[in-house]
N, C-alpha and C positions, 0 to 999 in steps of 0.2 A: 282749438281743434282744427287740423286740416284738411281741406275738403279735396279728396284723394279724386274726384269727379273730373277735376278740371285741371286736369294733366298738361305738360307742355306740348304743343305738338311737334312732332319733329319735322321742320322745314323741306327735307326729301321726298315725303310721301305728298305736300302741297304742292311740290313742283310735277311730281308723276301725274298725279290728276289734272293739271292744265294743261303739261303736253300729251295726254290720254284725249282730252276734251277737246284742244287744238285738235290732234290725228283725226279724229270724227270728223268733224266741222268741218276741216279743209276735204276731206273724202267726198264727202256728200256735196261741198259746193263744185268740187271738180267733175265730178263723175255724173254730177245733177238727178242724184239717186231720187228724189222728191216727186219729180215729173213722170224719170220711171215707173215709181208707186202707184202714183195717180192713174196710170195708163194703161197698165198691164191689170189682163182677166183676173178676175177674183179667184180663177181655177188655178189660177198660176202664182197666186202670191205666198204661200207656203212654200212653193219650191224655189222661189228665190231671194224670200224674205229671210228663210234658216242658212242658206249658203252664206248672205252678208252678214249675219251677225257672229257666226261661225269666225270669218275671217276679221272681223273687228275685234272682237275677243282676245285670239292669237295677237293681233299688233298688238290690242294693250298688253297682252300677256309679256310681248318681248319688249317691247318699249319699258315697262315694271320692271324685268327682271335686265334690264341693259340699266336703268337709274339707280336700284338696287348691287348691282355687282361694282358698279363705278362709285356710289358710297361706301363697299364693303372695304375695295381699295383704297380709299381715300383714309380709312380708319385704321387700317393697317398701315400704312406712311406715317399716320401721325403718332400713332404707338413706336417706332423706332426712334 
C-alpha cells in the first residue's frame, strides 16, 4: 500500500520560501527594524507594526508569484 502522505515536493515552492525568508532577513538587518521595535512607544507600535507586515506580505506576495510565473514558463518551453 502507498502512503499518499508523503508526496514529492516540488523543488519551486522550497526555493520561494528561502528567497521569501532571505527578503525578510536581509530587510530587517538593513533597515535595523529590531532596535526600532525596541524604541518606539508602546502607543505607536500597532501603527507601525501593521504597515511592515503589510508591506512584507506583498514582497512575498510578488516574489511567489514572479517564482511561480518563471516556472509556469519554463513548463511551457518544455511541452513544445
Amino acid at each position: 500500500m502507498e502512503n499518499n502522505d508523503k508526496k514529492k515536493k516540488e523543488p519551486w515552492r522550497f526555493i520561494v520560501r528561502i528567497i521569501c525568508i532571505a527578503f525578510i532577513v536581509y530587510v530587517w538587518v538593513e533597515k535595523d527594524i529590531v532596535s526600532t521595535l525596541i524604541t518606539i512607544p508602546k502607543e505607536q507600535f500597532v501603527s507601525i507594526v501593521v504597515p511592515h507586515l503589510i508591506v512584507y506580505l506583498m514582497a512575498i506576495a510578488v516574489i511567489s508569484g514572479g517564482v511561480f510565473m518563471m516556472k509556469r514558463i519554463a513548463g511551457k518551453r518544455k511541452k513544445k
